[in-house]
C-alpha positions in Angstrom: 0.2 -29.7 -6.3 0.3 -27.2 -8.9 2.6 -24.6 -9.0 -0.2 -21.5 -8.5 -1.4 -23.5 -5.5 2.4 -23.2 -4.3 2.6 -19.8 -4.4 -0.6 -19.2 -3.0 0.6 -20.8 0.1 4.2 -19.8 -0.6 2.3 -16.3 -0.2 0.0 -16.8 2.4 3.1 -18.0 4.9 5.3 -15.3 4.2 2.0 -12.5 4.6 1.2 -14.5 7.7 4.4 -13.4 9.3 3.3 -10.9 12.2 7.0 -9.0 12.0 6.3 -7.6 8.9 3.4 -5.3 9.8 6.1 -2.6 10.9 7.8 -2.3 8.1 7.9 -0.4 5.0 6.0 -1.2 2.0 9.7 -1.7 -0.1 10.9 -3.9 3.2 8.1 -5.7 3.5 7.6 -6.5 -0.2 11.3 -7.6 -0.1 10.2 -9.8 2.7 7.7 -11.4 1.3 9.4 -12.3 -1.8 12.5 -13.6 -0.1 10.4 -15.7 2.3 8.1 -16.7 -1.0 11.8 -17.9 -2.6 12.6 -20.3 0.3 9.4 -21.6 1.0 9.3 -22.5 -3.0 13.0 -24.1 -2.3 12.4 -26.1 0.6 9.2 -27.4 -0.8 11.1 -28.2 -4.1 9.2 -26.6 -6.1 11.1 -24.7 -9.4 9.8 -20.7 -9.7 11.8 -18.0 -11.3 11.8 -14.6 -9.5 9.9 -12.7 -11.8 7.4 -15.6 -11.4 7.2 -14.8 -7.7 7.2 -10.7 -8.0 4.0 -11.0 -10.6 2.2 -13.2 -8.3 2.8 -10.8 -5.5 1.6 -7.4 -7.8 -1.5 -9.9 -8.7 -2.5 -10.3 -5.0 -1.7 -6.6 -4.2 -3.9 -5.7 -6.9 -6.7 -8.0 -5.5 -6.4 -6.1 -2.2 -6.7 -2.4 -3.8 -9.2 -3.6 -6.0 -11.0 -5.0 -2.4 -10.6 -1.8 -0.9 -12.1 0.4 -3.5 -15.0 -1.1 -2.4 -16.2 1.3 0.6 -18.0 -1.4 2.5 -15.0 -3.2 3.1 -12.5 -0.9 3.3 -14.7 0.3 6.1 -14.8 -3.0 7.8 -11.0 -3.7 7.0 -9.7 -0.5 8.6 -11.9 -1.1 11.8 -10.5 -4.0 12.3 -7.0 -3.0 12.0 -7.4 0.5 13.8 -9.1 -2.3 16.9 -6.0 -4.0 17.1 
């Protein structure tokens, strides 16, 4: 496996991760890319930090850039309002 495919899950695990809805956007980006560091060390997988913060601003990007779009921004925010 490719190192972009192991951040991608590296990322999706530590998004995944239910506790960090409550927190603050600096706390919860910390969170993220601490939990991103150890699953990339448990899985033995070599990534330098600023490897890890640029993939994290690249999928925050993808998620403004998603909710620019009215439609789903619509759809996104009744979901999460329903929960």
């Amino acid at each position: 496996m490719d190192k972009q495919e192991m951040l991608r899950k590296a990322y999706t695990n530590a998004v995944d991760n239910m506790v960090i809805a409550g927190l603050d956007n600096e706390v919860c980006y910390i969170v993220i890319r601490e939990s991103m560091k150890l699953y990339m060390q448990g899985h033995g997988c070599e990534v330098t930090e600023s490897e890890i913060v640029k993939f994290i601003k690249e999928q925050v990007a993808v998620l403004h850039k998603a909710l620019e779009n009215e439609e789903i921004a619509a759809n996104f925010t009744l979901k999460f309002n329903d929960r």
